[in-house]
N, C-alpha and C positions, 0 to 999 in steps of 0.2 A: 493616503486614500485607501480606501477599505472596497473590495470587489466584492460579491457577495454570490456564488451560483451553486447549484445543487443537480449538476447531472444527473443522468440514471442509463443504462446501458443494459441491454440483453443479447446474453452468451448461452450457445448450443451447451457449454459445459457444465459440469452439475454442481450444484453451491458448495460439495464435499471438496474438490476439485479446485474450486475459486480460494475457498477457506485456506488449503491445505498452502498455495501457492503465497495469498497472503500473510499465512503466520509462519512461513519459512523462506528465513534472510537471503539464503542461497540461491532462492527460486524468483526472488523480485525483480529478477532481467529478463522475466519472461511476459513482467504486468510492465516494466516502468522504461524498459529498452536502456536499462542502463548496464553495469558490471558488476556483480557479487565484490566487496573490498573487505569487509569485518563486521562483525556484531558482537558488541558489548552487554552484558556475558553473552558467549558461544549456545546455538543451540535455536529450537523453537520460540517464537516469541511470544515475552512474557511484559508486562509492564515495566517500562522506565529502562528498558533495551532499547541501547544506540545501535544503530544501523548506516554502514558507509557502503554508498555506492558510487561508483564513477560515469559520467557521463560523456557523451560526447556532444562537444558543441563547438561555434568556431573556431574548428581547428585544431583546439585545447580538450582535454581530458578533467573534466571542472564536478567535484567535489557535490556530494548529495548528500544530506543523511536524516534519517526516519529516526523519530524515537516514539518508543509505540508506547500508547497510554489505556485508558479504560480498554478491557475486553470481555463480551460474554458469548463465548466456543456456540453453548447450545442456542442462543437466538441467532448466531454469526454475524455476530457485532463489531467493530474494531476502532479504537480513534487512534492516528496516524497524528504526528507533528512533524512534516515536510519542510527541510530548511533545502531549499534552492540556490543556484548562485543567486549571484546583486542581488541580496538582501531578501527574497521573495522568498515568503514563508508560509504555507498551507496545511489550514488544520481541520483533516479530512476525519469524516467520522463517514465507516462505511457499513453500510449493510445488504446481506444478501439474501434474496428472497426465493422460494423454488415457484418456477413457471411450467405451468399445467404440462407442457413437453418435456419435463426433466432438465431441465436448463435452468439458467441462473437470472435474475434481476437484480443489479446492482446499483446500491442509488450511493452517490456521494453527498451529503448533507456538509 
């Protein structure tokens, strides 16, 4: 079965700020509540960079990993391929928009 939704979400913080946290592996425990583990190659993200993060769930410590695909820095574009535990897989293309107050629009497509 195939789910299909497109949130959107507005943050006081400013799209520099969203971007900045987004394309640094290090910094994804701060979007995803999960733990920095590695990134394949080390460093800023760049296309067809694996990304392991650890989660907590049930009790267990369960396995996450991003591998990031298209990006364009100057529109602040990014597509994400999200492998989940049990199988659940998400393929987040996101974009951030600037909001009249300097704040961020962030829609998940």
């Amino acid at each position: 079965m195939v789910v299909n939704v497109c949130p959107a979400a507005v943050t006081s913080a400013t799209p520099e700020r969203v971007w900045q946290v987004l394309t640094t592996p290090e910094l994804l425990g701060e979007w995803t509540d999960t733990a920095y583990a590695s990134s394949e190659p080390a460093g800023p993200a760049v296309r067809g960079q694996v990304i392991t993060l650890k989660a907590p769930g049930l009790g267990l410590t369960l396995p996450v990993t991003i591998e990031i695909g298209e990006m364009d820095p100057e529109r602040r574009r990014i597509d994400m391929l999200v492998r989940l535990p049990f199988g659940i897989t998400n393929h987040e293309h996101i974009t951030l928009t600037d909001t009249a107050d300097g704040g961020t629009l962030v829609r998940f497509n």
